[in-house]
KEROKE-145752 format. One record per residue (C-alpha): residue number from 0; residue in one letter; x, y, z. Coordinates in nm, 4 decimals, always signed. Each point is the difference from the previous one (the first is absolute). Layout:
N
seq_type_u_v_w
NUM_a_X_Y_Z
...
This chain:
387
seq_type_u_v_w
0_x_-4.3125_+6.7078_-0.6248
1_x_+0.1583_-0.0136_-0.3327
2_x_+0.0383_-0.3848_-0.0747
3_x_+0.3549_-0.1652_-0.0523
4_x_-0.0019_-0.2935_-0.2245
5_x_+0.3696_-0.0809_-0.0859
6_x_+0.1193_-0.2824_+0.0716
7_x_+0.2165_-0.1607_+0.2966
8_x_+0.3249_-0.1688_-0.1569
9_x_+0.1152_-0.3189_+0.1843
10_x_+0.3731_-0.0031_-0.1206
11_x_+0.1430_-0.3236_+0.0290
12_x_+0.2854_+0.1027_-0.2431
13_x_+0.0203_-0.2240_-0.2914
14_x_-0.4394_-0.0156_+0.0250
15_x_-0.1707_+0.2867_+0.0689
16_x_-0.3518_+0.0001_+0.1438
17_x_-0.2315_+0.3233_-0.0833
18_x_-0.3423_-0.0685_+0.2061
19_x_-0.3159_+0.1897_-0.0502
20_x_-0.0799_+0.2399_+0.2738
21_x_-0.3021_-0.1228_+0.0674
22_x_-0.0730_-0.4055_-0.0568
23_x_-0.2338_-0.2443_+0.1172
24_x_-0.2563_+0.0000_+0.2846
25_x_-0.2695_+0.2381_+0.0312
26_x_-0.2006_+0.0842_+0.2747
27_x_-0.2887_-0.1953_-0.1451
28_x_+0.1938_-0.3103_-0.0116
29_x_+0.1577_-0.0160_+0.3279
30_x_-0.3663_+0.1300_+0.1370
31_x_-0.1605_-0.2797_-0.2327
32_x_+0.3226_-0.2453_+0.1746
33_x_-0.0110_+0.0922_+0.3525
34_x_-0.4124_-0.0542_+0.0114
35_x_+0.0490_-0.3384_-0.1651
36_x_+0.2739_-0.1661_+0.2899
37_x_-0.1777_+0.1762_+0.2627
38_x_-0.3443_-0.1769_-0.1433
39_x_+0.1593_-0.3166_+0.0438
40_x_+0.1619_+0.0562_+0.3049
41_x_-0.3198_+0.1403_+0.1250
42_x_-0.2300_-0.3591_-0.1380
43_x_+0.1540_-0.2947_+0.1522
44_x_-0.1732_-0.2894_-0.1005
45_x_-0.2466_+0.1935_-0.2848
46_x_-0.0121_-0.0619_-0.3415
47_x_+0.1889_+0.3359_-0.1469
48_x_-0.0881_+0.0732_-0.3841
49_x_+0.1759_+0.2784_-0.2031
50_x_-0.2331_+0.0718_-0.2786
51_x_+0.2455_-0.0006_-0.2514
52_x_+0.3757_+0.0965_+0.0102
53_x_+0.1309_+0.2299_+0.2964
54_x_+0.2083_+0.1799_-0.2348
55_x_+0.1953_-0.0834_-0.3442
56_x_+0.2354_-0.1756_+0.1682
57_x_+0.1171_-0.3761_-0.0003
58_x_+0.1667_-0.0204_+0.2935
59_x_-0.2128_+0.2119_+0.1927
60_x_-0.3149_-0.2005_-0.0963
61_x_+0.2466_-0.3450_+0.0361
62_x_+0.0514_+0.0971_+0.3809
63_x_-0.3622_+0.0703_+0.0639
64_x_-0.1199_-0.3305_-0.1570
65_x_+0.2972_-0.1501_+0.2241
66_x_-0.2056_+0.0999_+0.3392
67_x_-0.3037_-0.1352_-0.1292
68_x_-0.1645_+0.2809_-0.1953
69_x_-0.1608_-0.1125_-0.2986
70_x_-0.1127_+0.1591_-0.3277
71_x_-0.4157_+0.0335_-0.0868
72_x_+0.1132_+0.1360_-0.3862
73_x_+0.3162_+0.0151_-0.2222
74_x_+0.0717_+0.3479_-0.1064
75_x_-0.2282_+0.0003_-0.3002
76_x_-0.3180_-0.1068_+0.2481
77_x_+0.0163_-0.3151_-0.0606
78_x_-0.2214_-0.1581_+0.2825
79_x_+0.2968_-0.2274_+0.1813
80_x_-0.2282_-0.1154_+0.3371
81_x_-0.4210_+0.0389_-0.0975
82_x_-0.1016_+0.3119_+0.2243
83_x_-0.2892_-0.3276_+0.0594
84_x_+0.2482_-0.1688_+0.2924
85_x_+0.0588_+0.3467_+0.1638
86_x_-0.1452_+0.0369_+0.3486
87_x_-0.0741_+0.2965_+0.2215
88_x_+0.2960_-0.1222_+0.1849
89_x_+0.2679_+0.0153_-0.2732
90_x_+0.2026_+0.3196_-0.0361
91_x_+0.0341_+0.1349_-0.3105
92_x_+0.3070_+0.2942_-0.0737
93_x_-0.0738_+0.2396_-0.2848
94_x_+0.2841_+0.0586_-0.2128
95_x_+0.1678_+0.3350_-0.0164
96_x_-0.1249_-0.0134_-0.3205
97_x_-0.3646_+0.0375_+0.1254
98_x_-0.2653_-0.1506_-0.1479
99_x_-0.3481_-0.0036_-0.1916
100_x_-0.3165_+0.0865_+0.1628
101_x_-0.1512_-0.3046_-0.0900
102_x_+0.2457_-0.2162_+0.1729
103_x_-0.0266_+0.2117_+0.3178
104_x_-0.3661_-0.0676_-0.0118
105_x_+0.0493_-0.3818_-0.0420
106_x_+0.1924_+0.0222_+0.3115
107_x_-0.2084_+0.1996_+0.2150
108_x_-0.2858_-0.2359_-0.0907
109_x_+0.2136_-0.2798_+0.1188
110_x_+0.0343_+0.1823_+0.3360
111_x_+0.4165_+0.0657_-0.0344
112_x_+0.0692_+0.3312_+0.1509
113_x_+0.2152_+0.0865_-0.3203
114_x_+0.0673_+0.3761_+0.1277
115_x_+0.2324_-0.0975_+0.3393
116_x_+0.2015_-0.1423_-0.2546
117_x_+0.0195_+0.2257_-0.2578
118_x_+0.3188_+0.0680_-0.1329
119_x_-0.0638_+0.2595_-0.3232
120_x_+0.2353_+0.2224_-0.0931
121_x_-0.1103_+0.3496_+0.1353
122_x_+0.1267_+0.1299_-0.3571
123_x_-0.2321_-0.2574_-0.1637
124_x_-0.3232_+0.1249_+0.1969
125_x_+0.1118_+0.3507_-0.1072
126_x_-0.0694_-0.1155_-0.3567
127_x_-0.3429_-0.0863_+0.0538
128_x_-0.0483_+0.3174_+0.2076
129_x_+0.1105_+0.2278_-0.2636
130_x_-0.2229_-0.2264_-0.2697
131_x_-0.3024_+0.0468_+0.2446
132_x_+0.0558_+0.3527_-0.0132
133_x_-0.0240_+0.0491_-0.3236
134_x_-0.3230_-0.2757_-0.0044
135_x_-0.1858_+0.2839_+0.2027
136_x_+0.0608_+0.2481_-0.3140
137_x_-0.1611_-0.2375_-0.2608
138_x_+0.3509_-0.1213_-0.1632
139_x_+0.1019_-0.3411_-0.1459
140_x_+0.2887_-0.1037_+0.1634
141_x_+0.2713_-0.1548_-0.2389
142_x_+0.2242_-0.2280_+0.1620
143_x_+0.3894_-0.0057_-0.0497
144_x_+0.1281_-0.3472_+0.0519
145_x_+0.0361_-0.4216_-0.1081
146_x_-0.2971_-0.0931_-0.0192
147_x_+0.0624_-0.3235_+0.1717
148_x_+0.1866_+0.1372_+0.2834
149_x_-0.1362_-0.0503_+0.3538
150_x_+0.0240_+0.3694_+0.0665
151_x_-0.2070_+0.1297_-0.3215
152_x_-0.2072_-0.2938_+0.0697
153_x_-0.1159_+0.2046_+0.3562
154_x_+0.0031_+0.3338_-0.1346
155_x_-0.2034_-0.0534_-0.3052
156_x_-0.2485_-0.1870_+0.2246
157_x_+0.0176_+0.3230_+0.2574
158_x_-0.0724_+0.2758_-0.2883
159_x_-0.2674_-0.2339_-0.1781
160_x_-0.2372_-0.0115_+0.2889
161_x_+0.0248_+0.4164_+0.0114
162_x_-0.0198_+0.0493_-0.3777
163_x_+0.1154_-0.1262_-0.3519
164_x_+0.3575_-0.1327_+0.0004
165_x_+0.2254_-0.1756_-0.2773
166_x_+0.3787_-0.1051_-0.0005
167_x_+0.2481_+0.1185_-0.2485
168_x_+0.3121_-0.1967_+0.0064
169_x_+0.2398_+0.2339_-0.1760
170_x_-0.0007_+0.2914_-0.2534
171_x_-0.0978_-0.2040_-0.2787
172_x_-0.3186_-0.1054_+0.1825
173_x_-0.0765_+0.3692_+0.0692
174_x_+0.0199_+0.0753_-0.3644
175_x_-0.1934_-0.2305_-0.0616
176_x_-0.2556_+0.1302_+0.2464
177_x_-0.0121_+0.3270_-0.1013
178_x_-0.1288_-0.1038_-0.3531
179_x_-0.3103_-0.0687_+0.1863
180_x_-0.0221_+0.3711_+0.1488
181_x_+0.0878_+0.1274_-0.3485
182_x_-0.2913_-0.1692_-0.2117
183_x_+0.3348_-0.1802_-0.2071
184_x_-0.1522_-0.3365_+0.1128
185_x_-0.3276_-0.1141_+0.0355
186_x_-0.1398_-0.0146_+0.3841
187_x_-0.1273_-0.3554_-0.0904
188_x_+0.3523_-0.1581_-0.0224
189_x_+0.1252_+0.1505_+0.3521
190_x_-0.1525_-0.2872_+0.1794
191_x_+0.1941_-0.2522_-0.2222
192_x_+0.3049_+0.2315_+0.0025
193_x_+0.0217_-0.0290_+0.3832
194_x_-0.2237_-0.3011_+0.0584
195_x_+0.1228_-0.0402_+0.4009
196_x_+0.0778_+0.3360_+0.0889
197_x_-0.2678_+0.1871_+0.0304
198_x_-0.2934_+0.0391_+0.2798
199_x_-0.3278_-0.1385_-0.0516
200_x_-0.2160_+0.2144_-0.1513
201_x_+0.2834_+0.2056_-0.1667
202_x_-0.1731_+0.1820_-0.2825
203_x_+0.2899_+0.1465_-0.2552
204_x_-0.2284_+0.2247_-0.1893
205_x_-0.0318_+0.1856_+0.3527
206_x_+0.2500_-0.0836_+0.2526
207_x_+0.3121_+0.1352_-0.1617
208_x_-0.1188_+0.3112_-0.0471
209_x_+0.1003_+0.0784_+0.3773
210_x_+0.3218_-0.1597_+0.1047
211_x_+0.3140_-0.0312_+0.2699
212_x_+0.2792_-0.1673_+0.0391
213_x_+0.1392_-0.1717_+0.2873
214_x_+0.2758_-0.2944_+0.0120
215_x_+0.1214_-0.3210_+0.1540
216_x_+0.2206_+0.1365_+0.2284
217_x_+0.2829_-0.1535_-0.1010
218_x_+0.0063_+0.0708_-0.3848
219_x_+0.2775_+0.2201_-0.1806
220_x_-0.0797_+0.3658_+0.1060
221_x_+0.1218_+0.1581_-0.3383
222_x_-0.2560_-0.2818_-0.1957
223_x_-0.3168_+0.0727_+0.2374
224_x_+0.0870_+0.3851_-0.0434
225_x_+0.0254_-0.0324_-0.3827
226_x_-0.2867_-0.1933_-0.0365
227_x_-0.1967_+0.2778_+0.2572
228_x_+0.1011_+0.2283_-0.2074
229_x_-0.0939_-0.1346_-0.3764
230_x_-0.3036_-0.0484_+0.1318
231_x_-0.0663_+0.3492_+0.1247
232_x_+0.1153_+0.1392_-0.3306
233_x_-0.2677_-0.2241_-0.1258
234_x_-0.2355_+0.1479_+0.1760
235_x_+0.0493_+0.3423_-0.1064
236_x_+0.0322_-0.0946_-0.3386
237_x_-0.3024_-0.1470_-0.0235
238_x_-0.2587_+0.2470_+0.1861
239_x_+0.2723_+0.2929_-0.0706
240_x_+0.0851_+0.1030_+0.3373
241_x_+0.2943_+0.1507_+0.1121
242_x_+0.1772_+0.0049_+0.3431
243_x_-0.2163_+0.2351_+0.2193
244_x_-0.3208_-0.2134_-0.0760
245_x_+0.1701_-0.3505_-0.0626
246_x_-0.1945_-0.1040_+0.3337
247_x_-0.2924_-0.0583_-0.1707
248_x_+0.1167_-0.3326_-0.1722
249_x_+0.2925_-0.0746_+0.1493
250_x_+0.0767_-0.0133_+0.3994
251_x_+0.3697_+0.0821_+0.0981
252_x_+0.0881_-0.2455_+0.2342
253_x_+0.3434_+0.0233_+0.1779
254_x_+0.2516_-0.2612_-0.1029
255_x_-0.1614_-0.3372_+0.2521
256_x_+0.3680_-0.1530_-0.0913
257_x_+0.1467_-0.1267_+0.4001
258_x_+0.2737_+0.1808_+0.1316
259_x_+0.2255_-0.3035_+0.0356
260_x_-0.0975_-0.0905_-0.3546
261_x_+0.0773_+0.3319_-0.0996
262_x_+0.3371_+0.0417_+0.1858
263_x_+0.1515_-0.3271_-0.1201
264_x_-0.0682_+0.1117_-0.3224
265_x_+0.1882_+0.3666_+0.0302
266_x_+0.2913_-0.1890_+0.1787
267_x_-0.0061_-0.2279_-0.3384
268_x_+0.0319_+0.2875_-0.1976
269_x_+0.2749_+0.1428_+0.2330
270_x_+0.1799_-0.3534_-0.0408
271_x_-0.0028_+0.0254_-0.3675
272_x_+0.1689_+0.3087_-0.0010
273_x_+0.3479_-0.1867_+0.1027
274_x_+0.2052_-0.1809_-0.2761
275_x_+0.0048_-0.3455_+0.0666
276_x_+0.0334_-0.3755_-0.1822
277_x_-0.3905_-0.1337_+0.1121
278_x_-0.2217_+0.0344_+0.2265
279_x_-0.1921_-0.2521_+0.2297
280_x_-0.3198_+0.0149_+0.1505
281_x_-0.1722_-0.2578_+0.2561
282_x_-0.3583_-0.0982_+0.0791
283_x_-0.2471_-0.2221_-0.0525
284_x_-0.0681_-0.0875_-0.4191
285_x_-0.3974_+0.1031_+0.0459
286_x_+0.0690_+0.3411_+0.2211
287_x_-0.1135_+0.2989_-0.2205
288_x_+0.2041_+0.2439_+0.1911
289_x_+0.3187_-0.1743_-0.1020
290_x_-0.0583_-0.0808_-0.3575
291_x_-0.0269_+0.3761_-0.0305
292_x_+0.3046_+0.0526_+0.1781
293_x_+0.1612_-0.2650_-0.2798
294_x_-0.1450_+0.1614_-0.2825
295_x_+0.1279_+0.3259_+0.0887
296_x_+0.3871_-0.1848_+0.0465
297_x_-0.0712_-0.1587_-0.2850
298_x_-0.0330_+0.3257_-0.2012
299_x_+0.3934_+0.0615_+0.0171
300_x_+0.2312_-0.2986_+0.0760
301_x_-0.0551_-0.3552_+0.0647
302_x_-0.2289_-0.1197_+0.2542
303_x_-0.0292_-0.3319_+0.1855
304_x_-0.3459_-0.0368_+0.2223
305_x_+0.0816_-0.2445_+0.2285
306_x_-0.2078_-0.1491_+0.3435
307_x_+0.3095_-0.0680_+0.2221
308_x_+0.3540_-0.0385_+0.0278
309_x_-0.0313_-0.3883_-0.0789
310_x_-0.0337_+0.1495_-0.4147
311_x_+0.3661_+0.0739_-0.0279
312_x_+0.1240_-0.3039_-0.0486
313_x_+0.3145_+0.0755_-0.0750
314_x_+0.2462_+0.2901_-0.1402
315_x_-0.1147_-0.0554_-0.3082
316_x_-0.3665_-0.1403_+0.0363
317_x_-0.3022_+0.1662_+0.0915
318_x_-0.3530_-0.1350_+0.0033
319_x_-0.2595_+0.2873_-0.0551
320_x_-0.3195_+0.1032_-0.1057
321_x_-0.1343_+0.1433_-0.2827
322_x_-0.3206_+0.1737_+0.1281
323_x_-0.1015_+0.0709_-0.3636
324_x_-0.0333_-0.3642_-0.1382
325_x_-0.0736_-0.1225_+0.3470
326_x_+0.3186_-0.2984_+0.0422
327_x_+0.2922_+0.0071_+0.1604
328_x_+0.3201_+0.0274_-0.2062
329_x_+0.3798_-0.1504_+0.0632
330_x_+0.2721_+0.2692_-0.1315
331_x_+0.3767_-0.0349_-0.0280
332_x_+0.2623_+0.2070_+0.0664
333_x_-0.2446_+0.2435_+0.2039
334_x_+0.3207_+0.1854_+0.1665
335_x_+0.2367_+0.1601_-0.1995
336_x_+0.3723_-0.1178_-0.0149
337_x_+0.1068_+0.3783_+0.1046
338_x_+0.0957_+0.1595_+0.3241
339_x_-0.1923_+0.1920_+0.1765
340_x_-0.2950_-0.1989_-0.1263
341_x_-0.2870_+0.2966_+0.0838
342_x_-0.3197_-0.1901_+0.1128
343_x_-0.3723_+0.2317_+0.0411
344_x_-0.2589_-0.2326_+0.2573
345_x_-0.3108_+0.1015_+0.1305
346_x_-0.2942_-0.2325_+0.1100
347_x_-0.3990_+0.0724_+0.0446
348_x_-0.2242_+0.0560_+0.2824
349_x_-0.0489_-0.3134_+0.0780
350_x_+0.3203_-0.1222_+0.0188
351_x_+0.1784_-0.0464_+0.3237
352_x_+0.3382_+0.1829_+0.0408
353_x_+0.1522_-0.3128_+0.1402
354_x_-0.0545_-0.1526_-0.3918
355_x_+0.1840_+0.3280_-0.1417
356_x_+0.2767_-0.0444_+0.2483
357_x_+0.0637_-0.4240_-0.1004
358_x_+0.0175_+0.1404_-0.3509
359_x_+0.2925_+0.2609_+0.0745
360_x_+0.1773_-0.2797_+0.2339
361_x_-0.0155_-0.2502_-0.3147
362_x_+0.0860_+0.2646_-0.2728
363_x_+0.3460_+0.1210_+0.1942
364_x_+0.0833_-0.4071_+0.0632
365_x_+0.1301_+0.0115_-0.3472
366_x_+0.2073_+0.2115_+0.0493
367_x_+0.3595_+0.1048_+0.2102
368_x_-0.0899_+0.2496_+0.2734
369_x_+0.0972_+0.1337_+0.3775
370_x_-0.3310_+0.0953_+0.1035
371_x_-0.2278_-0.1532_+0.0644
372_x_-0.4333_+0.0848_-0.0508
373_x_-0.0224_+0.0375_+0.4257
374_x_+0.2819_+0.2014_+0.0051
375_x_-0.0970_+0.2223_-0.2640
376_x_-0.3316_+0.0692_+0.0943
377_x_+0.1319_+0.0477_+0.3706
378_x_+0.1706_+0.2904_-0.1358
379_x_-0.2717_+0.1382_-0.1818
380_x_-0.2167_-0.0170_+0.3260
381_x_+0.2787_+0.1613_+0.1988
382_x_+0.0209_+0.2604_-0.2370
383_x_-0.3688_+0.0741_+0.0230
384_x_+0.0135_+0.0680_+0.3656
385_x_+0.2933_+0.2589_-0.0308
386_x_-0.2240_+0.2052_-0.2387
């Protein structure tokens, strides 16, 4: 089925609301969600650990920590409660993130039976499928993703116990990386070069001479493709293959990119196709997904990442953050002294709809209008029934 991604216009007259057609929650997350309440619902009285954060979310993480849930690592791995206190009697939830295989094996040791509450994205485990795969055929797997994300954190752990792995960052790093498969840079500086992100063992005179690509799954799909496909040109550059033998140095993995991840980002692009004064987007300041979503806003008209409704703090103020130098920023004069003031929002996967909903209700507050957010989207819902 052919995919629409325009966007649905909430007219409120003098503000006019253009939301992405597809925004927040994916099925990992409300999997990832609905495991974690019905863990503690299911534990009364146990000690109930998530390993790190549920999801890039503050106040999804602030209401689990409210019913007791606490926190073994920040989301860099910082150790938060010493795995040393743990008992076979704790429960410990794996993120949707996943995790590495080391940890798992910490916690099996302990005696915590870490699968019943499991909550890994399906889309996630499909990552280190495809990279175990392509293990079988003898290639290095080259990871797509931060580094110091949770996610990459699992799925370079995954592909390194089947085979070579390293993580490129962005395009630059893969340039950089393919100097090693050319002979431009000497093999000997690789292991300074990427000191961190490689697999033990990882042998750059050999291992690049066979290589895939895969992704954290919630990385730009235009950047991993580009990068997948520098490196393949790479490859049959350097041992002068062309596309019926390519195979040979190069495995063609399908794009390992989530669907959610991938949707959000089309209905972005169908977003930014309508004229408008700015656009918002809302999540939590360390979610991948939704940084992308802001750099892609960002590309055409102003953009204010914010967390919640409580960042408009006025008509004219607006607190936001600036994913790029990491603070958050306080701008004037955000909204336009025009009518209709044309506003683009859309919010990542792991941000509940309720939050996207408080920021429409506070945006139209400023201004003069006869209908109201419940009534509006009351008609919209009426209207998809007729169809």
């Amino acid at each position: 089925m052919k995919k629409d991604f325009t966007p649905a216009l909430l007219d409120f007259g003098p503000v006019q609301i253009y939301l992405a057609r597809h925004f927040g929650f994916c099925y990992g997350v409300e999997n990832a969600i609905d495991i974690a309440f019905r863990t503690i619902e299911e534990n009364p009285g146990k000690r109930i650990f998530l390993l790190s954060e549920m999801i890039h979310n503050p106040q999804v993480n602030a209401d689990l920590q409210q019913r007791g849930v606490q926190f073994l690592q920040d989301t860099y791995g910082k150790q938060l409660v010493p795995y040393e206190t743990l008992t076979k009697d704790d429960v410990v939830i794996i993120p949707a993130f996943g995790t590495t295989l080391a940890i798992e094996e910490k916690l099996n040791a302990i005696g915590i039976p870490i699968q019943k509450y499991n909550t890994t994205c399906p889309f996630v485990e499909k990552v280190w499928n495809r990279s175990e795969q392509i293990a079988k055929k003898n290639y290095t797997v080259i990871v797509h993703g931060k580094p110091t994300h949770e996610e990459t954190r699992a799925t370079f752990s995954h592909a390194a116990f089947h085979t070579p792995t390293v993580v490129v960052n962005d395009m630059k790093e893969a340039i950089a990386l393919s100097k090693y498969i050319t002979g431009e840079k000497l093999h000997e500086n690789f292991y300074a070069e990427f000191e961190g992100r490689f697999s033990d063992g990882f042998d750059a005179a050999k291992d690049l001479q066979r290589i895939g690509v895969v992704n954290q799954t919630t990385m730009l799909a235009s950047d991993t493709q580009a990068i997948a496909d520098f490196l393949k040109q790479v490859m049959i550059y350097e041992y002068h293959l062309n596309e019926n033998n390519v195979e040979e140095r190069f495995a063609e993995t399908r794009d390992t990119l989530c669907y959610a991840t991938n949707d959000n980002q089309s209905a972005v692009y169908g977003l930014l196709a309508t004229e408008a004064d700015l656009a918002i987007v809302v999540g939590g300041y360390n979610s991948s997904n939704t940084s992308h979503l802001v750099e892609l806003c960002e590309e055409k008209l102003p953009t204010y990442f914010i967390s919640n409704e409580e960042k408009i703090l006025s008509r004219s103020l607006v607190q936001h953050y600036n994913f790029h130098t990491k603070e958050e920023l306080t701008t004037a004069n955000f909204l336009p002294e025009k009518t209709p003031v044309k506003i683009l929002i859309t919010s990542g996967a792991s941000c509940p709809d309720a939050l996207v909903e408080a920021v429409i209700e506070k945006l139209v507050s400023f201004f003069s209008i006869n209908t109201s957010v419940k009534e509006l989207a009351a008609a919209f819902q009426t209207a998809d029934l007729r169809k």
